[in-house]
C-alpha positions as CSV (number, residue, x, y, z in Angstrom):
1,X,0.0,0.0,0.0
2,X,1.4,2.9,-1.4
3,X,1.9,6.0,1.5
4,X,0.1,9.5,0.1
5,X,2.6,12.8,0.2
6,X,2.2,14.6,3.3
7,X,1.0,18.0,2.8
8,X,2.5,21.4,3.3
9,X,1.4,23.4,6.2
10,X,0.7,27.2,6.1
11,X,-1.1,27.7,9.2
12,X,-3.1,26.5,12.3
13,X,-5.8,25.5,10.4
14,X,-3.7,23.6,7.9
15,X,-2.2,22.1,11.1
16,X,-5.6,20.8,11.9
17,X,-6.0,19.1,8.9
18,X,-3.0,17.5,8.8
19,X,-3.7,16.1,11.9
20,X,-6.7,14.4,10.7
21,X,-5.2,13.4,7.6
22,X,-2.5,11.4,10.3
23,X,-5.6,9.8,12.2
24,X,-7.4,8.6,9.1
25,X,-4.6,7.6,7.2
26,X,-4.1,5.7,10.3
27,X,-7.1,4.6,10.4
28,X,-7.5,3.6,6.7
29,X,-4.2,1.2,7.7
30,X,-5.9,-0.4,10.5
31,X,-8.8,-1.3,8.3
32,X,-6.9,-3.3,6.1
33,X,-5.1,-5.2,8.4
34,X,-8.2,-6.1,10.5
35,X,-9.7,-7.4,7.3
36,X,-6.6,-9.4,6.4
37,X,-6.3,-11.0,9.8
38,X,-10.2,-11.9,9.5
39,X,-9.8,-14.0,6.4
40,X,-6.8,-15.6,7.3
41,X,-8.5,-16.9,10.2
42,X,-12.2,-17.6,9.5
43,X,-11.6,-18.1,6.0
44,X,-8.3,-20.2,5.3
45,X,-8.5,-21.9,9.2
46,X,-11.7,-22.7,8.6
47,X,-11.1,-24.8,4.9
48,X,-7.8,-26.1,6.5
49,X,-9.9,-27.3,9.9
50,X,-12.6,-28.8,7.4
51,X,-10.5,-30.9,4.7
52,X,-8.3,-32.3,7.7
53,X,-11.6,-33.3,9.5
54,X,-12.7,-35.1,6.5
55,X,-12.1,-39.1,7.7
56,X,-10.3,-41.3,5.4
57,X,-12.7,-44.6,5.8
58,X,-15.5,-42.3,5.1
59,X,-13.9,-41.6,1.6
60,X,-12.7,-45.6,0.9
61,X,-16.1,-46.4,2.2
62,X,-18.4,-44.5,0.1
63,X,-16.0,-44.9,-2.9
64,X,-17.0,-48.6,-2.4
65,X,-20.7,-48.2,-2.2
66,X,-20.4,-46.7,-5.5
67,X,-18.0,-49.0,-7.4
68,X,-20.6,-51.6,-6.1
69,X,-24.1,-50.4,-7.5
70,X,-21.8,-49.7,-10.7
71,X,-21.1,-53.4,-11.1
72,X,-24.6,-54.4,-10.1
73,X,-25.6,-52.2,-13.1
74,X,-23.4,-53.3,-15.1
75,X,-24.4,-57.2,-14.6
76,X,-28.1,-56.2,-14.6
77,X,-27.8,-54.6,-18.3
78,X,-26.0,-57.8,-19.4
79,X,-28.3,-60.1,-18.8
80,X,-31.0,-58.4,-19.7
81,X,-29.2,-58.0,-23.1
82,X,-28.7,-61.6,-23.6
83,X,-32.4,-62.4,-22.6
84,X,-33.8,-60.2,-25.2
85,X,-31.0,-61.3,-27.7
86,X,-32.1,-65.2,-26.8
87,X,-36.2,-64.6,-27.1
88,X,-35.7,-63.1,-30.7
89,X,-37.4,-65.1,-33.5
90,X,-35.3,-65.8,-36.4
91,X,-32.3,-66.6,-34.3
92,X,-30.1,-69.5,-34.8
93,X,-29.2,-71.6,-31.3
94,X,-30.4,-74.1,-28.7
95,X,-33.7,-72.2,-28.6
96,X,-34.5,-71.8,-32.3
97,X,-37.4,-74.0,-33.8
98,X,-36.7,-77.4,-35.4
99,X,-37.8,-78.1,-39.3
100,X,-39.2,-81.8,-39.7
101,X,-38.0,-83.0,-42.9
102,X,-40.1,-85.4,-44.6
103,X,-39.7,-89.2,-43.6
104,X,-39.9,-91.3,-46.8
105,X,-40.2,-95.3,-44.9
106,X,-42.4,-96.8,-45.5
107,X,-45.4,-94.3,-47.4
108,X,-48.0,-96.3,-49.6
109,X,-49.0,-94.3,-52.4
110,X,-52.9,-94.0,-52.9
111,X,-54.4,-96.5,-54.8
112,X,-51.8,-99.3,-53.9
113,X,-53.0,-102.2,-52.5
114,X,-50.9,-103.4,-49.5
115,X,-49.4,-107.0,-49.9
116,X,-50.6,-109.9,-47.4
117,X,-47.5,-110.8,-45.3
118,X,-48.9,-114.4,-44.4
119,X,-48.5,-117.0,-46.1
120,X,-50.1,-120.2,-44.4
121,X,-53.8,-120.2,-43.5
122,X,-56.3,-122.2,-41.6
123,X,-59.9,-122.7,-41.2
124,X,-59.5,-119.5,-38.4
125,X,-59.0,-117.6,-41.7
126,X,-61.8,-117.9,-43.4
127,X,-63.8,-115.0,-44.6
128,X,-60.5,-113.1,-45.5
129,X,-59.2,-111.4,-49.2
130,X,-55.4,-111.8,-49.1
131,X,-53.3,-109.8,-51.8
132,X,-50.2,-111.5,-53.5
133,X,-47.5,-110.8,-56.3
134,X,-47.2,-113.1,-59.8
135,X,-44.8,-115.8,-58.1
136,X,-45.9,-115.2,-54.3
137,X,-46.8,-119.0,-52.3
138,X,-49.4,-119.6,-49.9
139,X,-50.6,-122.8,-48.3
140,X,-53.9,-123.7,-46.8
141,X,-54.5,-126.5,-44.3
142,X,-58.1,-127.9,-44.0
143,X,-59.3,-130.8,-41.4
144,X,-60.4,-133.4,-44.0
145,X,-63.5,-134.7,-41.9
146,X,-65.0,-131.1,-41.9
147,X,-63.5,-130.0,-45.3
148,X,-63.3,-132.9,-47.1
149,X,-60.5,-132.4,-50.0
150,X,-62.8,-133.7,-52.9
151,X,-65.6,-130.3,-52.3
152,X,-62.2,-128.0,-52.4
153,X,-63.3,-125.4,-55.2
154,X,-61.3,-122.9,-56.9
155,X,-63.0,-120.3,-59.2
156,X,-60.7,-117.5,-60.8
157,X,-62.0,-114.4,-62.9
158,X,-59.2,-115.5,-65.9
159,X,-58.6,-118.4,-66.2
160,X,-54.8,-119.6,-64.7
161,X,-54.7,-117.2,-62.3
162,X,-53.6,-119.6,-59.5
163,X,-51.1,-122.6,-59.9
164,X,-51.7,-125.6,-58.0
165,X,-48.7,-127.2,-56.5
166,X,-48.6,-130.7,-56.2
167,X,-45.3,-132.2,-54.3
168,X,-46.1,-131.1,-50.4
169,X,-45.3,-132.9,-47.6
170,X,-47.8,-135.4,-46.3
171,X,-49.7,-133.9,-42.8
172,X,-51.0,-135.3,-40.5
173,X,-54.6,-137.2,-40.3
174,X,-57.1,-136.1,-40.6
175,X,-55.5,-132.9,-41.8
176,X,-54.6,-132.1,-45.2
177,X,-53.0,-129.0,-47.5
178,X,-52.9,-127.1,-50.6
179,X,-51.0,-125.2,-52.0
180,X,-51.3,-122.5,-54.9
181,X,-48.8,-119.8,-56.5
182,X,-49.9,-116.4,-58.4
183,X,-49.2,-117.0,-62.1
184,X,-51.2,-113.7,-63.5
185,X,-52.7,-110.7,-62.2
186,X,-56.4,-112.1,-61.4
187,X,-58.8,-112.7,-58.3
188,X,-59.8,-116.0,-57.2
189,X,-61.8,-117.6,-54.3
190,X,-61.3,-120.7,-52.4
191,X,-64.3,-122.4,-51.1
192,X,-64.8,-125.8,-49.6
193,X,-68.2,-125.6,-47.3
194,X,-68.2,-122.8,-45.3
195,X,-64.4,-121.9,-45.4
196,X,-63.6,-119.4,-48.0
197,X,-60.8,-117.2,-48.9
198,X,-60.1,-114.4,-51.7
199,X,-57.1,-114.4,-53.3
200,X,-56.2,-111.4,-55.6
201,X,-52.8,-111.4,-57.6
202,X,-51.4,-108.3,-58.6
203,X,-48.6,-107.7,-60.9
């Protein structure tokens, strides 16, 4: 603070005023050193008092808190992510929908008459309409004392149809057999008393 020139006296009166010129300057001086010393010690004291009262395990602690709801976030945004990601149509995965192909086994096409897997009949039988190929056997074993072999009757829409075969093995008494193979495409029935089966023979 720079000091202001004194002033030159002339008289008593100038004396007075330079008097209280002195006192105020003096005054002026004290002013700003009361002010300084204030704000050095409420101000600087009071900041200084306040960071060094600040406690460290508050800091670490709080610091913690907050690294902590950031990772909680942070997993919470994932998964939600990868749920949404996962329940997406269209997505390729554990979770995506099969395709059936189409199974081609065993599929009769319409119109196809399924073949007759058996090939040895009794009187239990009768009443049935078995399908064959040209070539396909088939035996048919008769009691002779209720079918007697001599009423056996065999009536074909074309003629040679079915082809007897002659050299079987003898059976038992009173039992008997016949047996026929499919020589053209044709329907037949077999009839002695009240046994009957249909034969058809496809090509």
């Amino acid at each position: 603070m720079q000091q202001q020139a004194e002033p030159e006296m002339h008289n008593s009166s100038d004396a007075t005023l330079y008097d209280r010129y002195a006192l105020f300057t003096e005054s002026e001086k004290n002013i700003d050193e009361y002010a300084l010393s204030f704000f050095r010690k409420n101000i600087c004291n009071s900041y200084v008092h306040s960071f060094s009262q600040e406690d460290p395990m508050d800091t670490f602690t709080q610091s913690t808190k907050r690294f902590s709801l950031l990772l909680i976030f942070c997993t919470l945004t994932l998964v939600f992510s990868l749920n949404a990601c996962g329940s997406q149509p269209g997505l390729t995965g554990s979770s995506s929908t099969l395709r059936q192909t189409p199974t081609t086994s065993s599929t009769i096409a319409p119109g196809t008459p399924q073949l007759t897997q058996q090939y040895d009949f009794t009187e239990q039988d009768s009443g049935r309409t078995v399908t064959y190929t040209v070539t396909s056997r088939f035996e048919i074993t008769l009691n002779q004392q209720k079918y007697p072999k001599g009423n056996l009757q065999v009536s074909c829409s074309r003629a040679g149809t079915l082809g007897a075969i002659t050299n079987l093995p003898s059976e038992t008494p009173p039992l008997y057999a016949v047996r026929y193979e499919g020589v053209q495409a044709g329907r037949c029935t077999i009839q002695n008393g009240t046994f009957l089966l249909t034969v058809k023979i496809i090509a």
